[in-house]
VEXKOL-730215 format. One record per residue (C-alpha): y negated, x negated, z; residue in three letters. Coordinates in steps of 0.001 Angstrom, whole numbers, plus 500000, padded with zeros to 6 digits. Last residue first. Layout:
BEGIN
YXZala;...
END
This chain:
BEGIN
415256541648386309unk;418562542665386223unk;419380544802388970unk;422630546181386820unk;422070549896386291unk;418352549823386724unk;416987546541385238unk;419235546022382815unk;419507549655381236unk;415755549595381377unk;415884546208378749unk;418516548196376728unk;416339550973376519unk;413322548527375237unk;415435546773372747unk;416185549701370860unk;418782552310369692unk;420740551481372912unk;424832550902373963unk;426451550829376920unk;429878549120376981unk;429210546598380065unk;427757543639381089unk;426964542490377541unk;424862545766376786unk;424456546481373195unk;421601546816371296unk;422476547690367600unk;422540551762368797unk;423034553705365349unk;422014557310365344unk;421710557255361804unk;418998559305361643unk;417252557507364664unk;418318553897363834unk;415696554791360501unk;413112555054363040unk;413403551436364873unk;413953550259360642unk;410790551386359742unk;409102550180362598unk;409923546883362140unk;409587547110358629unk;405814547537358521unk;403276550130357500unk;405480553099357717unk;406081556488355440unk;408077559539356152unk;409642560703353844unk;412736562394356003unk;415888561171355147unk;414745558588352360unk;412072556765354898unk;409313555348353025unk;408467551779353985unk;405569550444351935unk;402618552202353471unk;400869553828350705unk;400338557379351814unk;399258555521354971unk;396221554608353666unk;396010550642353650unk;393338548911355143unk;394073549645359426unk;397710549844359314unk;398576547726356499unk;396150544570357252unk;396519545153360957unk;400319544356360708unk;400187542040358246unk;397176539697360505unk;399972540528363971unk;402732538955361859unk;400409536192360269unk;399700534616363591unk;396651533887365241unk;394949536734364012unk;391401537492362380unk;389697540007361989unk;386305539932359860unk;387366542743357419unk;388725543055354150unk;391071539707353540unk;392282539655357336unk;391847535909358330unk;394980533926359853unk;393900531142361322unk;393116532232364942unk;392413529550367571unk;390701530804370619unk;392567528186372618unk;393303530502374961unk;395066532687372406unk;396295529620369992unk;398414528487373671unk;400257532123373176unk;401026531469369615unk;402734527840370239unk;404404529358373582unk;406220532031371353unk;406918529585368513unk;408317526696371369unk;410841530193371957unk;411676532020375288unk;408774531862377007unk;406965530854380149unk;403675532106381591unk;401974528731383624unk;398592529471382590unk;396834526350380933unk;400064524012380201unk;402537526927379139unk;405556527033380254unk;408854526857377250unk;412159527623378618unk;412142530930379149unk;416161532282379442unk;415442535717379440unk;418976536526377249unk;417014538726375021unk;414528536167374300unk;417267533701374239unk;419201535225371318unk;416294534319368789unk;416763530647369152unk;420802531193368503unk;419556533255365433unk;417498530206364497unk;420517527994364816unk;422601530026362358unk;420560530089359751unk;419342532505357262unk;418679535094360328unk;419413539200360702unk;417832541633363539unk;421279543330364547unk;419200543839368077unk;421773542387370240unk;424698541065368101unk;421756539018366084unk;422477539005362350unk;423872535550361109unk;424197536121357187unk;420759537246356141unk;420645537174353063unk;417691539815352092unk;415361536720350196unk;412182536564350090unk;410924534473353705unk;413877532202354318unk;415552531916350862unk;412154531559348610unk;411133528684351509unk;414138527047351011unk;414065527009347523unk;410373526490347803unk;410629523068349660unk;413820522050347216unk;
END
């Protein structure tokens, strides 16, 4: 049952509740709704030591590993180490792996990326397709960041 689940969440493409913000997809509707309040800045989760707030009990949960000094998650050819496995990936395939063997090829252009964040950000760019929409009004951005300066300066959202 444990790696059903686990083969579902972590290998599986299924994503069948995509966030309307930032498309990103989720196996489960509650951890979409999780998701959704980063981008709605609701941050209901201070930390103890610092007082910096987030939106998610995983955001707060890496953050308190930082002061804590706690980081689990051991790069396999060099003595970094991460405290999640996100940030360990990322170094792994930008730092260890040449770049002619980054896993994400683009097929309009060829070009190659370590992770599929950043495959997909440039992949919006050929396609010209804007996921992050603007509840306020009809405005429309390839990427969380130009929606985020949409907020501030067209509707003094900070």
């Amino acid at each position: 049952m444990l790696l059903s689940r686990h083969f579902k969440q972590v290998h599986s493409n299924c994503r069948p509740y995509p966030c309307e913000i930032c498309g990103k997809g989720y196996l489960f509707k509650r951890d979409k709704d999780r998701h959704l309040t980063a981008h709605l800045k609701e941050k209901h989760y201070k930390c103890p030591k610092c007082g910096k707030r987030f939106a998610t009990p995983q955001g707060l949960r890496h953050h308190v590993k930082q002061h804590d000094g706690i980081r689990d998650f051991k790069c396999s050819e060099c003595d970094r180490a991460y405290t999640n496995r996100t940030s360990r990936d990322r170094h792994y395939s930008r730092r260890h792996l040449d770049p002619c063997n980054w896993p994400f090829e683009c097929v309009f252009c060829a070009r190659k990326f370590a992770t599929n964040d950043e495959f997909q950000r440039h992949l919006r760019s050929h396609v010209k397709e804007k996921p992050n929409f603007c509840t306020l009004c009809s405005s429309s951005f390839s990427n969380n960041a130009g929606l985020e300066a949409h907020l501030v300066c067209a509707h003094k959202f900070n």
